[in-house]
N, C-alpha and C positions, 0 to 999 in steps of 0.2 A: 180635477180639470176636465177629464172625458165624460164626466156627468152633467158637470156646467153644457157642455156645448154640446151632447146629445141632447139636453132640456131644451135648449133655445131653437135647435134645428128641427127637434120634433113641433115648436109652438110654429115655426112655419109654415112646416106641410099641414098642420090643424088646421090654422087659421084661413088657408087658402084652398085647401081641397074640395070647396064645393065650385070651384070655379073649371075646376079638369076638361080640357076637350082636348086641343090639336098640338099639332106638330110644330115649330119652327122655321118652317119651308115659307107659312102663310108671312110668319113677322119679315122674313126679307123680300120677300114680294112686296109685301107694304110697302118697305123702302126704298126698292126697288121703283116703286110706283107713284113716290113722292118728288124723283128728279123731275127738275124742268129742262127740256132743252129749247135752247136759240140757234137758229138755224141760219148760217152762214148761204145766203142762194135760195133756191126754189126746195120747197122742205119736198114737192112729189117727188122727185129723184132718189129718194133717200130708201135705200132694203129695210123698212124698217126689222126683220130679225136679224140682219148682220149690225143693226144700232143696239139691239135688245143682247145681242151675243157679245160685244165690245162691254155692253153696262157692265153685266154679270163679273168682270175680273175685275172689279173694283169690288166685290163680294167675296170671290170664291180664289184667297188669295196665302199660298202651302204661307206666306210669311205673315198673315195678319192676324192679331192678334184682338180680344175687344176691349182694348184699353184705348182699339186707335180709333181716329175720327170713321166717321159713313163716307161714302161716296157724294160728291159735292154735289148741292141740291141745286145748283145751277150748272148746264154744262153746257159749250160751245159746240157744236157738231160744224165739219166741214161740208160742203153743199155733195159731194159724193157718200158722205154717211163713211168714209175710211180714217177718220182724225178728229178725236176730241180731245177736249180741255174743259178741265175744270179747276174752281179755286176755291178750297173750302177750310171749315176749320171745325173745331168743339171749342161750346165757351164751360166752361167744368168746375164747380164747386164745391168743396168736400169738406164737413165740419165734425169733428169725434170728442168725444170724451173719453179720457182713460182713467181709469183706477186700478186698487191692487198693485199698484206701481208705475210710472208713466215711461212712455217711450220718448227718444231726442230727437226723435224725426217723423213728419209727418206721415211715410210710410211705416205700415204696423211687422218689427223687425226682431224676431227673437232674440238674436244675434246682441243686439240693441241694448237686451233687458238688463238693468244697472243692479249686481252682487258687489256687495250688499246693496239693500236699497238705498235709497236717496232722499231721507227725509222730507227734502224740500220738493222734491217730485213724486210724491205721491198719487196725485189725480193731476188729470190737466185737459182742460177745456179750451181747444181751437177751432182754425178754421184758414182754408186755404184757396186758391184760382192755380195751385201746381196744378199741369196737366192740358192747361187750355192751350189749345193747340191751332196754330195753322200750315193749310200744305197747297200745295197745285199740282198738277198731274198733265199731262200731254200724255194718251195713247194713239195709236191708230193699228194699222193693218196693210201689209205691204205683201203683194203675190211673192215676192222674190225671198224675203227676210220671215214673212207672218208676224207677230204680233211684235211691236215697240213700243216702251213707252220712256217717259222721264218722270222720276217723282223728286219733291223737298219736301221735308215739315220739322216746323220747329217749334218747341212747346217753350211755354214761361214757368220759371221755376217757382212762382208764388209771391209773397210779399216782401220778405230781405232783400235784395237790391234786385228784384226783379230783371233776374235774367232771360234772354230771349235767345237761348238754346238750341244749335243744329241736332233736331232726331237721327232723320234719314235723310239722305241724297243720293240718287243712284237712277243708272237707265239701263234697259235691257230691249235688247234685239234679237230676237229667237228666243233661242237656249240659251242665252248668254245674261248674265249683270254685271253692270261693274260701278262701284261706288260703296258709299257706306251704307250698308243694310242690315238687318238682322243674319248672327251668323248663321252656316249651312248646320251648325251644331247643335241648332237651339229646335224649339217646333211651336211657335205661339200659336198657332192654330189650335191645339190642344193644351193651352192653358185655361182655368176654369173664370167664370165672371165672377169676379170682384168687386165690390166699392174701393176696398185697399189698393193703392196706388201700387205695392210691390206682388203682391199674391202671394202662394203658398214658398215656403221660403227653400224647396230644392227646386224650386223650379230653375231652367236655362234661361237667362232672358239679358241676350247682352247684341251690341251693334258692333259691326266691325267694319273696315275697309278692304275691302275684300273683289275677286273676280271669281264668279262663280258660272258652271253651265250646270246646265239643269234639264233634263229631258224626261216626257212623259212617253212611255210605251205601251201597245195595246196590252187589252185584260188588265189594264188600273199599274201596270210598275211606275214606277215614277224612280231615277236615280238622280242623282248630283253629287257633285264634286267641286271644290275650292281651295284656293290660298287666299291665306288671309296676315291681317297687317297683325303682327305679334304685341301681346299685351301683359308677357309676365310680372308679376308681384312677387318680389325676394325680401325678404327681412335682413334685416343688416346689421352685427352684433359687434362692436370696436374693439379691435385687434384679434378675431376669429375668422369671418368670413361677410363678405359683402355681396350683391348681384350684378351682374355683368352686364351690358348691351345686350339685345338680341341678336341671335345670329342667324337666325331661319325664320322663315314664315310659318305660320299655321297652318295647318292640312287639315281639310275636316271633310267627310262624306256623306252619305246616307241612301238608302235603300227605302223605297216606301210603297207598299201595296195599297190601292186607294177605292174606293167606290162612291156609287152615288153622286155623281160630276163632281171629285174630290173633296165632298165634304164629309168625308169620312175616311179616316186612314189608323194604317198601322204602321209607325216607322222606326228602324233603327239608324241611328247616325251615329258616326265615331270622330275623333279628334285626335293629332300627335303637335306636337307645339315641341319645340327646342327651348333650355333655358340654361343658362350658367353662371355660373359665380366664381369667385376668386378665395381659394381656402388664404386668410389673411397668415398663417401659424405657418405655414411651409411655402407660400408665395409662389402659389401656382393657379390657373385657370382649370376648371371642370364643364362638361356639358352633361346633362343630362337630358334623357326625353322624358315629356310628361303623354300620357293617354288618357280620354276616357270614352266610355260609353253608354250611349241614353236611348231607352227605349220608351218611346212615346204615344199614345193612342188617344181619337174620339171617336166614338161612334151611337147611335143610335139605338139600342135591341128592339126596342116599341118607339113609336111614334111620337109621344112627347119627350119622350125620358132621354139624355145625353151622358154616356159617360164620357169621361174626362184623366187620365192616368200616364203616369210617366215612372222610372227609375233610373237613376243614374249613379256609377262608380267608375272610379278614376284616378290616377294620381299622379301628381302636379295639377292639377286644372281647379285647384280652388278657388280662385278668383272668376270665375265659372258660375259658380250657383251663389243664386241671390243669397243666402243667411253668409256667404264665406266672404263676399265682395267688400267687405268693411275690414279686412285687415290680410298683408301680407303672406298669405301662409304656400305660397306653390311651391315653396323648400322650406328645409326646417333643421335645424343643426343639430348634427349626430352628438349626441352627450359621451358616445363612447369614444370617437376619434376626435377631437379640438380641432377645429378648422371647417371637419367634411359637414357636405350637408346630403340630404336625398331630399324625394318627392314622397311626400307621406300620401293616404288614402284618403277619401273620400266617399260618402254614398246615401242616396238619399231616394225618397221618393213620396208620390203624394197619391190621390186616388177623390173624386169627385164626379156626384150626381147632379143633374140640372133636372127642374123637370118643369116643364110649360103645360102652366092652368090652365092659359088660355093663349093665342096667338103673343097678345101685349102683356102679360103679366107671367113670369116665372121664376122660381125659387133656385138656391143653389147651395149644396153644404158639404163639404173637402175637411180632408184630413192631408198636414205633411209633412215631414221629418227630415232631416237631415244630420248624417253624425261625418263629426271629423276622427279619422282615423289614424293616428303618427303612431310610431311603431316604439316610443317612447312618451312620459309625459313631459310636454314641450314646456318645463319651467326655466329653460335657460332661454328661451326664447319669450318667457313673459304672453304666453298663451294658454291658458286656463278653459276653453270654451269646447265641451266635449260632445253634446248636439242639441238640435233646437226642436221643438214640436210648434207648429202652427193649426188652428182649427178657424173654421169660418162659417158661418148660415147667415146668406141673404136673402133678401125678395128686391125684387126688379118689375118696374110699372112703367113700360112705355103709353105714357100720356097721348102720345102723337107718334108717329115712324119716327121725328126726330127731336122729339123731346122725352127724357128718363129720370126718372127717382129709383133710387136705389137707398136701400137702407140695410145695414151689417152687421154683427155682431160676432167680434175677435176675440180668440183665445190664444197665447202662447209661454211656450216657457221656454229656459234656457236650463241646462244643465252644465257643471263645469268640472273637470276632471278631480278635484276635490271632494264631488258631491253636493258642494253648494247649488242651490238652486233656486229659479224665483220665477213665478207667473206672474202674467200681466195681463188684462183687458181692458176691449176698448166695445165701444158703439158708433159706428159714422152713417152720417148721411150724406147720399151724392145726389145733386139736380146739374146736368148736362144736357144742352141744347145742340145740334150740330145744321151746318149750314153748306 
């Protein structure tokens, strides 16, 4: 499997390396350079670098990830230059092939991969519009509060009955958010570019409803702190033990040393989440706490080149990391006491290169792993899944600042506490336009 996807990531850097010059800086100026604005009043009034310092946080943003739409290419400015709006979206296409075994879902999911195989799913040739997204945005600038904004975006889930999906909803006034956003837990800003809808499979990547502050300190700290609306996953076994209501919110933090007007950091964030269940055998309630901790990083060492790296370990918070979010497991039933359950472990981590040939065209190729850890094997609980590997190498050709081809090629397997095992690959290609 590690030979397969070193082969294809090296045909990458081959294929592209006569094209090597610059940095990443030039491709969001492009974009940066592509908004139109409509100017509410007389446009002389306007500072234009306090319009130019307003754009930029629709770029340089601790929670955006680049799965999300660009900065909307039409934007309303108020005739003072302290209030815009804009309303944008991605229209996003994405068609794969798989073989060696097919996946059941359009995102590429170790977790996913069917022991034994599945005859009838062998290869499988699709095609989807999951992802196309639209949002609106209202920021401004206020002497008393500093920077506000409101955001919405909601994506369609593709061709089955076509859902039209709340992503995000949330406003923020200072240091403050409140609404559903990406958690304080997670760090999209250092997950790696994709064509695959889910990415590398430890990755954090989940929304929550939540109130968050957040403050940046000189010499680059950046801290934050949150509650958040609780999301436990308990498995339920008749006449043993079942999951309870939530009783507590989620507490999550983070520390982050940053440079480069924060597009480059180092961060750790932690998590504590309450959970409980009902031992069904002795008819009583338990709580337990679950923890974990993820350290996250991008930065730059040379001027084209991005690294991209995170690790995380935990336990309780499996529902947490994308490969675990497909089944129950933040407790797990003790096989030695009937009834009791704990919060098994968890840990994972990934590690990714990007490097830009040239402003509009760059490559990207990650490795990531992810192992469940219970301190027994959980066959009374009918969980067999003992960790995942995901590998990936694409090339990314922005045609235009806001038009992109992306083309990928996926490796991953699943292992299962048995030893059973099974790889899967796929090939996708993505064409997104954003507006």
């Amino acid at each position: 499997m590690l030979k397969r996807f070193l082969f294809i990531a090296s045909m990458c850097a081959i294929c592209l390396h006569a094209f090597a010059v610059s940095p990443s800086e030039q491709r969001l100026e492009a974009q940066k350079n592509s908004q139109h604005l409509i100017y509410i009043g007389s446009e002389q009034s306007i500072d234009t670098m306090a319009v130019r310092a307003m754009m930029t946080n629709f770029y340089v943003d601790q929670f955006r990830s680049f799965q999300d739409p660009l900065a909307p290419y039409f934007m309303l400015m108020s005739k003072s230059g302290d209030l815009a709006m804009g309303v944008g979206g991605t229209v996003r296409m994405r068609c794969w092939y798989d073989w060696n075994g097919a996946m059941s879902n359009s995102a590429f999911i170790p977790y996913l991969i069917s022991i034994p195989n599945n005859p009838t799913r062998d290869h499988w040739f699709s095609s989807t519009p999951s992802g196309t997204a639209l949002f609106a945005r209202v920021f401004g600038h206020s002497r008393k509060v500093g920077l506000y904004q409101a955001y919405i975006e909601a994506k369609f889930s593709g061709y089955g009955n076509r859902d039209f999906k709340l992503s995000k909803a949330y406003f923020s006034v200072g240091d403050w958010t409140v609404g559903y956003a990406p958690s304080t837990y997670t760090d999209p800003m250092a997950a790696p570019p994709t064509v695959d809808s889910q990415g590398p499979n430890s990755l954090m990547n989940y929304t929550n409803v939540l109130i968050r502050w957040m403050h940046t300190f000189k010499k680059g700290i950046v801290v934050a702190a949150s509650v958040e609306s609780p999301d436990g996953s308990i498995p339920v076994l008749d006449g043993k033990y079942t999951g309870c209501s939530d009783f507590m919110p989620n507490v999550a933090a983070f520390l982050q040393y940053q440079w480069n007007g924060g597009q480059q950091h180092v961060r750790l964030s932690g998590i504590m989440r309450g959970l409980e269940y009902r031992d069904l055998v002795k008819s009583g309630n338990h709580k337990i706490i679950g923890w974990g901790l993820h350290l996250s990083t991008v930065f730059r060492p040379v001027g084209p080149l991005t690294v991209y790296g995170g690790v995380n370990y935990g336990k309780g918070v499996s529902n947490m990391v994308q490969d675990l979010q497909n089944s129950p497991m933040d407790l797990l039933g003790d096989v030695d006491n009937p009834g009791k359950m704990y919060a098994p472990a968890s840990m994972g981590w990934y590690a990714a290169l990007q490097y830009h040939f040239a402003p509009n065209v760059f490559s990207t190729i990650m490795f990531s792993e992810e192992r469940f850890l219970p301190k027994h094997d959980p066959i009374e609980d009918n969980y067999t899944y003992k960790y995942g590997l995901y590998g990936a190498a694409n090339v990314f050709w922005e045609i235009h600042p806001r038009c992109q081809i992306g083309l990928e090629y996926n490796i991953g397997k699943r292992m299962d506490i048995n030893h059973r095992n099974k790889c899967a690959d796929r090939v996708s290609l993505m064409g997104q336009f954003s507006f």
